[in-house]
C-alpha positions as a printed Julia matrix, in Angstrom:
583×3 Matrix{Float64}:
 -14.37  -22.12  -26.14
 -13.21  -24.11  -22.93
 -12.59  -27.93  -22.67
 -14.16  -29.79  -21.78
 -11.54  -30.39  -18.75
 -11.55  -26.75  -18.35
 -15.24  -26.53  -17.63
 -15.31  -30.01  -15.47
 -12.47  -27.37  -13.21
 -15.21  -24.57  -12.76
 -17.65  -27.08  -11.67
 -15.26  -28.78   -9.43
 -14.53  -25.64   -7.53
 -17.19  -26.09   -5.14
 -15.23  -29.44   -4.63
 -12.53  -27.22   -3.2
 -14.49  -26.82   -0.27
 -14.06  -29.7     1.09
  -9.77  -29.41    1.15
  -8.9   -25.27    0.97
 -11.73  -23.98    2.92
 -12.26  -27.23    5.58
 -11.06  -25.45    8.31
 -10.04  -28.32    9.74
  -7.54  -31.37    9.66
  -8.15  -35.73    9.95
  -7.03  -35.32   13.72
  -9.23  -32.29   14.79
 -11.24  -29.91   13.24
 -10.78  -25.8    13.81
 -13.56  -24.23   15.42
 -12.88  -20.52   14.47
 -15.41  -19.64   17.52
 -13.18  -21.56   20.07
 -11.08  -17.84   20.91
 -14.28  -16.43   23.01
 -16.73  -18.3    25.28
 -20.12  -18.67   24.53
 -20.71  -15.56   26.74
 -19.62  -12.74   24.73
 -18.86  -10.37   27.73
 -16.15  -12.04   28.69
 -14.54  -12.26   25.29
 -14.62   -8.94   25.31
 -13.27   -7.81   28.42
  -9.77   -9.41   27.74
  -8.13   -6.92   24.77
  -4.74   -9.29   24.56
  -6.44  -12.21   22.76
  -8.04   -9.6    20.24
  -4.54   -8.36   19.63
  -3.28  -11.56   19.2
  -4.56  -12.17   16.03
  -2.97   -9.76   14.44
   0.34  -10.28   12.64
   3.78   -9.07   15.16
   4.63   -5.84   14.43
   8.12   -5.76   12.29
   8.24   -1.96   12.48
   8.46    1.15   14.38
   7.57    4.29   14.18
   9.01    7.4    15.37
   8.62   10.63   16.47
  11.19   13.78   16.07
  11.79   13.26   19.49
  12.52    9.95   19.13
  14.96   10.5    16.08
  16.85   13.11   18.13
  17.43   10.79   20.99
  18.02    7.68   18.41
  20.65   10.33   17.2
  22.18   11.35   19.79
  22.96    7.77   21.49
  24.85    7.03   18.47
  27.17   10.11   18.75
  27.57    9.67   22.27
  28.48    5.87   21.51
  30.84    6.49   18.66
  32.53    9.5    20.82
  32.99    7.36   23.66
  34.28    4.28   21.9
  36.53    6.14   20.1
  37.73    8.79   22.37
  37.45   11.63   20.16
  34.71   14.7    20.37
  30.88   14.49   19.86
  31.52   16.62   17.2
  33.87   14.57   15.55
  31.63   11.44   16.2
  28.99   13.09   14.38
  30.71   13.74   10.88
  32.04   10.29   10.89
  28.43    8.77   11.51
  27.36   11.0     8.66
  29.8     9.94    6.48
  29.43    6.33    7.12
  25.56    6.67    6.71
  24.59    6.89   10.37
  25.72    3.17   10.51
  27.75    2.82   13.84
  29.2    -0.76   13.31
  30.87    0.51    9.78
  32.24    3.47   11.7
  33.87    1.28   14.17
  35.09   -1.15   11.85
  36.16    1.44    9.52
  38.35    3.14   12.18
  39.97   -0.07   13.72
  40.7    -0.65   10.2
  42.51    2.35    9.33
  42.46    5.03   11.33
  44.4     7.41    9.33
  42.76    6.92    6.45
  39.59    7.23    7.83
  41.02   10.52    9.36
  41.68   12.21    5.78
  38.37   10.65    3.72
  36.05   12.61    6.7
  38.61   15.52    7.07
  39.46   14.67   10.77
  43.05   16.57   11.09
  45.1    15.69   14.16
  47.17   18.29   13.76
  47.03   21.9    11.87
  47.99   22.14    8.42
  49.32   25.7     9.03
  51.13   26.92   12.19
  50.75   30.85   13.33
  53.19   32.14   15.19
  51.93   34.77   18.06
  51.01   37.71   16.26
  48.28   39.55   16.99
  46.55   39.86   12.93
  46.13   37.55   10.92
  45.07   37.99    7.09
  41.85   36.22    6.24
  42.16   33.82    3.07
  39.5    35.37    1.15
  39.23   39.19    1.53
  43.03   39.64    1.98
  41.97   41.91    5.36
  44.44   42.06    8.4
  42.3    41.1    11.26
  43.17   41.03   15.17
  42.82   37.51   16.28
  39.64   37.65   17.64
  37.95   38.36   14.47
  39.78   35.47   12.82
  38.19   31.91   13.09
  39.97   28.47   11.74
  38.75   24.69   11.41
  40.93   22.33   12.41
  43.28   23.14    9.64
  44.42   26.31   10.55
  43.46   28.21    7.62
  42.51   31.29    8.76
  39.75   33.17    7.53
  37.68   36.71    9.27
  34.03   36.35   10.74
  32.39   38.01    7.98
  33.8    35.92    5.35
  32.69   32.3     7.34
  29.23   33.37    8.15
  28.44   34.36    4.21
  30.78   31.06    3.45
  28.23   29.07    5.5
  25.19   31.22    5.45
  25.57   30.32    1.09
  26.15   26.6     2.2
  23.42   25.9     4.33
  20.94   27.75    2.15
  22.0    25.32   -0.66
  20.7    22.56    0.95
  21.73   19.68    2.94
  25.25   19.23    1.07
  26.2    21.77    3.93
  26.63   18.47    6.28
  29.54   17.94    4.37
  31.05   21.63    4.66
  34.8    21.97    4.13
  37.8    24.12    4.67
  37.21   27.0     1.87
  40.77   26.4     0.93
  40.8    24.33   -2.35
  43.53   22.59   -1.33
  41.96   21.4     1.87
  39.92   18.7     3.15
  39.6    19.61    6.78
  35.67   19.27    7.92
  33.94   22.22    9.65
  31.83   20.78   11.72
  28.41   21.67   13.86
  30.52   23.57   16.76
  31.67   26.61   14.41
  28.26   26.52   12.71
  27.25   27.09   15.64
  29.43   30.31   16.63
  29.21   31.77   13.11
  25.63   31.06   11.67
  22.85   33.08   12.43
  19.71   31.71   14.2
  17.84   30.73   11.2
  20.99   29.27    9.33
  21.45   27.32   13.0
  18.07   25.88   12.73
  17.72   25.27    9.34
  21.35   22.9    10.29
  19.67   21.0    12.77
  16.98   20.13   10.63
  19.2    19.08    7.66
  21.23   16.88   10.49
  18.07   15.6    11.86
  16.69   14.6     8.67
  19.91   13.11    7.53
  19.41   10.51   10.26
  16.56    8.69    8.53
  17.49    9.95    4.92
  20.81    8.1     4.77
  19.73    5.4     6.72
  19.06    2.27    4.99
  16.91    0.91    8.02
  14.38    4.0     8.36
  12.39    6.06    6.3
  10.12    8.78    6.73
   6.07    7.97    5.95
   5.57    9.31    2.66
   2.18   10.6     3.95
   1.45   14.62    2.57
   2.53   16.49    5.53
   3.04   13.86    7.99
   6.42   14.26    9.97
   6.89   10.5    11.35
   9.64    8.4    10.61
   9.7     4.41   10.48
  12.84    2.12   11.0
  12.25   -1.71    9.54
  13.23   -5.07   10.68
  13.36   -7.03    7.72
  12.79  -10.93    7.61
   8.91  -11.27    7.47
   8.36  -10.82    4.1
   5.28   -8.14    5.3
   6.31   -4.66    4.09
   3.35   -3.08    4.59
   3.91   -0.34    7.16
   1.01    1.4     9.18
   2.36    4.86   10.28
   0.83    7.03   13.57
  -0.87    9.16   10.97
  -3.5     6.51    9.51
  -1.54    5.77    6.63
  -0.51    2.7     5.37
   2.16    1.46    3.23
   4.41   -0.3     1.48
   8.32    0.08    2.79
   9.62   -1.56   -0.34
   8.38    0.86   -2.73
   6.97    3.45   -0.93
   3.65    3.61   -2.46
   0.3     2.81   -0.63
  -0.1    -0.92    1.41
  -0.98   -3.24   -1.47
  -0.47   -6.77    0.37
  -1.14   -9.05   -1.53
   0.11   -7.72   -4.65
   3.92   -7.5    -5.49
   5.18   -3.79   -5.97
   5.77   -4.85   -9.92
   2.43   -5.29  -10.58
   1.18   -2.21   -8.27
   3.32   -0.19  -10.7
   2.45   -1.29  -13.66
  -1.17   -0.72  -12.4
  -0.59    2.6   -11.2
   1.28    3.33  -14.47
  -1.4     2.07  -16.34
  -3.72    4.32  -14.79
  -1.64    7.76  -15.56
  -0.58    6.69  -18.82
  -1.48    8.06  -22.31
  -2.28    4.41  -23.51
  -5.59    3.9   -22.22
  -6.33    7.59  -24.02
  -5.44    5.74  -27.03
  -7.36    2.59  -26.42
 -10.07    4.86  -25.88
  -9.72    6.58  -29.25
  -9.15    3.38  -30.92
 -12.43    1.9   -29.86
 -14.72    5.0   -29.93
 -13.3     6.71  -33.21
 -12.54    6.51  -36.99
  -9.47    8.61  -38.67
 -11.05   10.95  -41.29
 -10.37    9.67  -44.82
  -8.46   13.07  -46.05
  -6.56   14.56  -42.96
  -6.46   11.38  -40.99
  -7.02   13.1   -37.47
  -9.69   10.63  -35.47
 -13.4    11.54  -35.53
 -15.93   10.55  -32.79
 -19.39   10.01  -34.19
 -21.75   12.46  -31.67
 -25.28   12.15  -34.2
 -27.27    9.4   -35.46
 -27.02    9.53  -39.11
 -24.16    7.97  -41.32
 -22.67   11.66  -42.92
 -19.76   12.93  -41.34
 -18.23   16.18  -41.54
 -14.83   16.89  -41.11
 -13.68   19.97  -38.7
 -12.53   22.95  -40.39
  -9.98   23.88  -42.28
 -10.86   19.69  -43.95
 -14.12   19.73  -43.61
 -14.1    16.6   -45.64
 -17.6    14.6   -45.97
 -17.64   11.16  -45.69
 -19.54    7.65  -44.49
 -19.15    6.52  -41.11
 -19.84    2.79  -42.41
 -17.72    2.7   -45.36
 -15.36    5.67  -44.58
 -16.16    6.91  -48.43
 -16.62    9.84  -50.09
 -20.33   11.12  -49.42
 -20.58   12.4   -52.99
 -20.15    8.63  -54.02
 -23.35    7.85  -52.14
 -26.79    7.85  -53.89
 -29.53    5.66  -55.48
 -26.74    2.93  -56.53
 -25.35    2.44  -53.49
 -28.43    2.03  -51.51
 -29.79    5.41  -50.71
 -27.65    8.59  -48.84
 -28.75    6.64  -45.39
 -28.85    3.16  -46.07
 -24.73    2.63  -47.4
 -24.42   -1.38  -48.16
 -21.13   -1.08  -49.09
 -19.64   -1.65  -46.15
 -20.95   -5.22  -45.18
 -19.51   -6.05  -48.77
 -16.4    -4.86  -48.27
 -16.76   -6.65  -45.38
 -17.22   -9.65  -46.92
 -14.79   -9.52  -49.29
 -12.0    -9.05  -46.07
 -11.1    -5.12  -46.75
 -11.87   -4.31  -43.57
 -11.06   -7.11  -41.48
  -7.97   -5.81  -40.25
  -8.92   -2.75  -39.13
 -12.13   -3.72  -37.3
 -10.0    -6.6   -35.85
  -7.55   -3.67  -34.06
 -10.93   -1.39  -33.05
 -12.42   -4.99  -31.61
  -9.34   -5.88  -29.78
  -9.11   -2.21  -28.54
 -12.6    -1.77  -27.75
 -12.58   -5.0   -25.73
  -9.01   -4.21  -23.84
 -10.87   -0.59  -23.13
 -13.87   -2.87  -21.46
 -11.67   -5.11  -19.81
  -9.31   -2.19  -18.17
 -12.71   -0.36  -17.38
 -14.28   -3.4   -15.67
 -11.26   -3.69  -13.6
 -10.34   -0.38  -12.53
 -14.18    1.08  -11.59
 -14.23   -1.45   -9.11
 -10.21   -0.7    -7.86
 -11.6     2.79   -7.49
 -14.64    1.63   -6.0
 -13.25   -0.24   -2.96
 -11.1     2.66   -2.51
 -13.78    5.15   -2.19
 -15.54    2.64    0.06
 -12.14    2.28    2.41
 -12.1     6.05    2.25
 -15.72    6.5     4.04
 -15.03    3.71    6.19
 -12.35    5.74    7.37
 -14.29    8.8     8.03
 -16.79    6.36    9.56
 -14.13    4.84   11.75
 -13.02    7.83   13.13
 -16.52    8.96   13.68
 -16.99    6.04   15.74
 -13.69    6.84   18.12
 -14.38   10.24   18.83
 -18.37    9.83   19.37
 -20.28    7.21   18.74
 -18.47    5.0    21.31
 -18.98    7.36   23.95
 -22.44    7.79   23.28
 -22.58    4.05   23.01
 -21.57    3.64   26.11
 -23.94    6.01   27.99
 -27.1     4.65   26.0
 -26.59    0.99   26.53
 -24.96    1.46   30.05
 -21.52   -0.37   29.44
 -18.01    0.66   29.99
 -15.91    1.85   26.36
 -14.11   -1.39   26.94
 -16.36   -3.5    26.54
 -17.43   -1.52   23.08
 -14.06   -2.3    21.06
 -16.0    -5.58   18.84
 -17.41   -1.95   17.26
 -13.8    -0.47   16.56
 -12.51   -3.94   15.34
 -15.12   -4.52   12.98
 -14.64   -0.81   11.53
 -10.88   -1.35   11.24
 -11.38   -4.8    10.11
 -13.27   -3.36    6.96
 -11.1    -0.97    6.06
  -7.79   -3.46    5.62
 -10.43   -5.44    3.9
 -11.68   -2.79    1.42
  -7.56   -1.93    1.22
  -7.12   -5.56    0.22
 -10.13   -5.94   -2.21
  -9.21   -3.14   -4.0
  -5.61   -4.58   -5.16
  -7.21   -7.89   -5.82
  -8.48   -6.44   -9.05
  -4.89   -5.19   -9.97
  -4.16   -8.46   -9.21
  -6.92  -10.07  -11.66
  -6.06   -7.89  -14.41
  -2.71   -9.02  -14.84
  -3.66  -12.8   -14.49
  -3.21  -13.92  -17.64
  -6.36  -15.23  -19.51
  -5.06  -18.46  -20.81
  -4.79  -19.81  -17.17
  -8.71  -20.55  -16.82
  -8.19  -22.9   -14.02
  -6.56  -19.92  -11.95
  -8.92  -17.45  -13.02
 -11.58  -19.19  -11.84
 -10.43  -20.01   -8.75
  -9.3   -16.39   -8.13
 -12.56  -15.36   -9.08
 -14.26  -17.44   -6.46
 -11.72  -16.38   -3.58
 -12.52  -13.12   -4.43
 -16.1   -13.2    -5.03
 -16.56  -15.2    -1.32
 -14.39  -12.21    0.74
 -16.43  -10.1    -0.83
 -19.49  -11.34   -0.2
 -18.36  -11.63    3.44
 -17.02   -8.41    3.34
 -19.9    -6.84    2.48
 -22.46   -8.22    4.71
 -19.51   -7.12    7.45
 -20.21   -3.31    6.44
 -24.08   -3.89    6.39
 -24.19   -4.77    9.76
 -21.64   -2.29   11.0
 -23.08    0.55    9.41
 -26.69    0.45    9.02
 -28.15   -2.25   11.73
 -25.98   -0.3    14.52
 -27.91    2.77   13.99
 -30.49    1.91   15.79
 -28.82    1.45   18.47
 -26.98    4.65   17.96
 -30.57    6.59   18.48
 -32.02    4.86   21.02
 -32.79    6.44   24.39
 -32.25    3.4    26.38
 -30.51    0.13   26.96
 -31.81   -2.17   24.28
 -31.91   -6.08   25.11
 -31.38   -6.7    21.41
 -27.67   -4.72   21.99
 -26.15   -8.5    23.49
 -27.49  -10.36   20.01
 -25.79   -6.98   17.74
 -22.96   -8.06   19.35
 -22.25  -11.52   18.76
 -23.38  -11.1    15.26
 -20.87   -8.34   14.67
 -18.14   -9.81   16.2
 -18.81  -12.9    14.2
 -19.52  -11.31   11.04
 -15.79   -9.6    12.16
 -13.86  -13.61   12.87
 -15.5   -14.66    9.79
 -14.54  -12.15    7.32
 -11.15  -12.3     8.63
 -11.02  -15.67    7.78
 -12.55  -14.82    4.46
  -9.59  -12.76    3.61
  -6.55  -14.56    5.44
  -7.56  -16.96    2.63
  -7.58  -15.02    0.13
  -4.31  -13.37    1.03
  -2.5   -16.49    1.32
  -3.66  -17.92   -2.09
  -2.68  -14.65   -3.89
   0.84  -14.47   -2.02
   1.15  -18.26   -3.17
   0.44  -17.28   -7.13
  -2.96  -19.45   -6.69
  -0.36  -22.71   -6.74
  -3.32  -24.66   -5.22
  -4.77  -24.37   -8.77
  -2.58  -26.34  -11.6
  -1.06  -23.64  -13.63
  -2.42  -25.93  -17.21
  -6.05  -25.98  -16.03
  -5.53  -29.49  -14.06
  -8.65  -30.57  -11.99
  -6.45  -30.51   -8.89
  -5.08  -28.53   -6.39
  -2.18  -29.16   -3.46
  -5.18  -28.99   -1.07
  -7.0   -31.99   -2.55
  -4.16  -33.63   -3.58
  -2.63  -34.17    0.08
  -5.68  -34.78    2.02
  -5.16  -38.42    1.07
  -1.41  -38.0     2.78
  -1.03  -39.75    6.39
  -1.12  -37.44    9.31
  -1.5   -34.49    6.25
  -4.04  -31.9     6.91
  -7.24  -31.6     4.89
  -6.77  -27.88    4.18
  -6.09  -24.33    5.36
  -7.85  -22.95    7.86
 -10.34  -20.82    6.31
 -13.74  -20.99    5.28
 -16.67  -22.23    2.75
 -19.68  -24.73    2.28
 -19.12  -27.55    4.13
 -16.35  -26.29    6.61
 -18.35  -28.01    9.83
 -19.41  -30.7     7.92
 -19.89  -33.74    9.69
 -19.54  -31.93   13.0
 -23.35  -30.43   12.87
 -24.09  -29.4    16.34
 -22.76  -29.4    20.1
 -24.42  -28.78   23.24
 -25.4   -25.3    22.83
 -24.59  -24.28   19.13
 -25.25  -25.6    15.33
 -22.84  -24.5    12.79
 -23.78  -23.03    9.52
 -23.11  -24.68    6.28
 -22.9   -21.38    4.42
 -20.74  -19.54    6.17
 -19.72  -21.31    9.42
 -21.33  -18.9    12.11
 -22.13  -20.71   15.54
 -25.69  -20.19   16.05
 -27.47  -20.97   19.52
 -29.8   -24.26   19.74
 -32.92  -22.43   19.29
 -32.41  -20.26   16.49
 -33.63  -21.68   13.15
 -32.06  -19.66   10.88
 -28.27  -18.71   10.69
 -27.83  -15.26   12.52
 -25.53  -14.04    9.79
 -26.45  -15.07    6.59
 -29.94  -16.09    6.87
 -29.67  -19.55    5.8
 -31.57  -22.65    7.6
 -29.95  -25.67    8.73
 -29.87  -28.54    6.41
């Protein structure tokens, strides 16, 4: 049972209000309203200040085309710093990981020895005098000269034998980047040029893929978007701390570890989570909770009928008591009647089962706990996955027929898009929120709590977000006409859109901060309340909550609501987004 401390926290967490979620600091409060006039047209006609509020862009992506010019500026650079051929240039870069500084320093380092690691030869390892055949090093043929080829070595070897030498190679896989002499003895690299005499024209392409892909593969700055089928590649400037990644294909994720955007949530926990979800343990919670182990042959039983006699499967076929896990021959008169067994609550009693019902309870409740958390995971995800579909329904048609209904230009149109794209990070975040809550450990009540009303508030918002975008624009989506109620849709929508941002920035920033606003023993406190008393400190984040325009009631033209911090017009007399009246 919680203290007494622990439950004076919960109730104090509508206190937090007044510090996390003011919004606002001793000097001046934040009006999130102030980035668009009170006429909404002209908000929306200027596109920068919408784009402003989203984070800078510490990625980019690219296309093959951009890969093979990325590619090709570093071979021309390393060719013409070091005055040697392009195709020279290229198997140093690939042997110094497409890195062109460690190629340079490298070289001014130690030339020769840079020379014989990468099989650069300056000179031929064997000398031919001016006869006219030569005999090939691995069929023993004489051959006339022009049937013989050589890599800078001067191992000579026919046609025939390099183009099944690198025909084998190159259908090995990319190791053929790295293709040597075929002398054992020597080191000498063979590089693109005689590839490109001797292989045939699928072997050629097949090449230029490897070498293309090799560019991002063994580059420690780029990737490719691990997307099925998508052919994009990313490079990364590190520094932010933001390694979520959205690629040119729609999806989104995380350049650490590769697996779907999970901001907030660290990559440990996301795989442990997704772990959790593939892994035979919950199979065995499930068992635990929902099944007894037959009293002969031990294998589990799941009770499918009302009544108390079980029946083993064949070849056991043991009978027994579901209550008591006895014999069913020992049951009769004595021990209550065949469907009444009493011997179980005093066994019970006397502590012979305690144990076991004490593993089945703890297993049973994990298997409810994992449940409650994951249904709702996979919830938000199905939810971001229709807003998706919805999203793109809205770019390809919708907005155009928007546009010809009401009689405005596309431009003006885009508080629609942003809304749509503004729910699906949100559902993207939600979702990983209860990964998040499922590893928060239970003893940290104070946390809990306060996680639980972060989450519960985005939500809230989130959801009366997707209400408005989805059902109360369809109206308008039917109509025949211009609609004079199309100017009101839109100021409610884009401030559903600011506040529900807001909602989540929170949220987001509390999460990435291990909730260290909330004492970590359950201390009524957090580092919002306790600095507000600070001089020149700020009161809070800026965010949202009860109270966030308190004291600061009404302007000119607008009241601000109490509930959710919407700037209503004078006249109305209810708030325009959440319903509520004035206080």
């Amino acid at each position: 049972m919680d203290s007494e401390d622990d439950m004076h926290d919960a109730n104090d967490i509508e206190s937090l209000d007044d510090d996390f979620y003011s919004g606002e600091t001793e000097d001046a409060p934040i009006d999130y309203y102030s980035d668009y006039d009170d006429d909404a047209d002209d908000y929306f006609e200027d596109a920068d200040r919408v784009e402003s509020r989203r984070p800078e862009q510490n990625f980019t992506i690219l296309k093959e085309s951009d890969i093979r010019l990325r590619q090709e500026e570093d071979i021309t650079r390393v060719a013409t710093v070091l005055s040697i051929s392009r195709v020279s240039a290229s198997i140093l870069l690939r042997h110094y990981n497409w890195s062109v500084s460690k190629v340079h320093d490298a070289w001014f380092a130690d030339e020769d020895g840079v020379r014989k690691a990468v099989g650069l030869l300056e000179t031929p390892v064997v000398q031919h005098s001016n006869a006219r055949e030569l005999t090939c090093g691995i069929c023993f043929e004489n051959y006339p000269r022009a049937r013989i080829e050589m890599a800078s070595c001067g191992h000579p070897y026919c046609v025939s034998c390099w183009e099944g030498y690198i025909g084998t190679s190159i259908n090995d896989g990319p190791g053929c980047l790295m293709l040597r002499c075929p002398d054992p003895t020597c080191g000498a690299a063979v590089g693109q040029d005689m590839i490109n005499l001797l292989a045939s024209k699928e072997d050629k392409h097949k090449y230029a893929r490897y070498l293309l892909r090799s560019y991002i593969e063994d580059n420690k700055k780029s990737k490719w978007c691990p997307a099925p089928g998508c052919e994009y590649a990313v490079t990364f400037d590190a520094g932010s701390g933001n390694y979520d990644v959205s690629c040119l294909c729609s999806y989104s994720f995380c350049w650490n570890c590769t697996e779907e955007a999970h901001r907030p949530v660290d990559c440990g926990t996301v795989g442990k989570w997704i772990l959790k979800n593939s892994a035979e343990s919950e199979n065995m919670n499930w068992i635990l909770a929902n099944s007894k182990p037959c009293p002969k042959c031990k294998r589990p039983i799941e009770k499918n009928q009302g009544c108390m006699h079980m029946t083993c499967t064949p070849p056991c076929k043991f009978e027994f008591c579901w209550l008591c896990v006895g014999a069913w021959s020992d049951h009769g008169e004595r021990t209550g009647g065949f469907y009444a067994c009493n011997r179980y609550e005093a066994a019970k009693q006397e502590g012979v089962y305690d144990d076991t019902e004490r593993r089945r309870e703890m297993a049973k409740n994990s298997l409810e706990r994992y449940t409650h958390y994951y249904e709702r995971w996979a919830s938000n995800q199905s939810s971001r996955q229709k807003a998706l579909a919805d999203l793109h329904q809205m770019q390809t048609v919708h907005i155009e027929q928007l546009s010809d209904t009401q009689c405005q230009p596309e431009s003006q149109l885009k508080f629609i898009t942003e809304a749509w794209l503004q729910i699906v990070e949100c559902r993207r975040v939600l979702k990983w929120t209860y990964a998040y809550g499922f590893y928060l450990p239970e003893h940290e009540h104070a946390k809990k709590q306060f996680f639980e009303y972060l989450q519960g508030e985005a939500e809230s918002g989130l959801e009366r977000l997707h209400q408005c975008a989805e059902k109360e624009l369809q109206p308008f989506l039917s109509a025949d006409g211009p609609s004079k109620e199309f100017n009101d849709f839109r100021t409610k929508l884009a401030g559903l859109t600011s506040v529900t941002r807001n909602y989540f920035e929170n949220l987001v920033r509390a999460l990435e901060n291990g909730l260290s606003d909330v004492d970590s023993n359950g201390a009524a406190f957090s580092k919002a309340t306790s600095s507000k008393n600070s001089p020149g400190s700020s009161k809070g984040r800026a965010g949202r909550g009860k109270g966030t325009f308190r004291g600061r009631m009404s302007d000119d033209n607008h009241w601000f609501c109490e509930h959710c911090t919407y700037a209503n017009v004078k006249s109305a007399t209810i708030c325009q987004i959440c319903n509520q009246q004035p206080r």
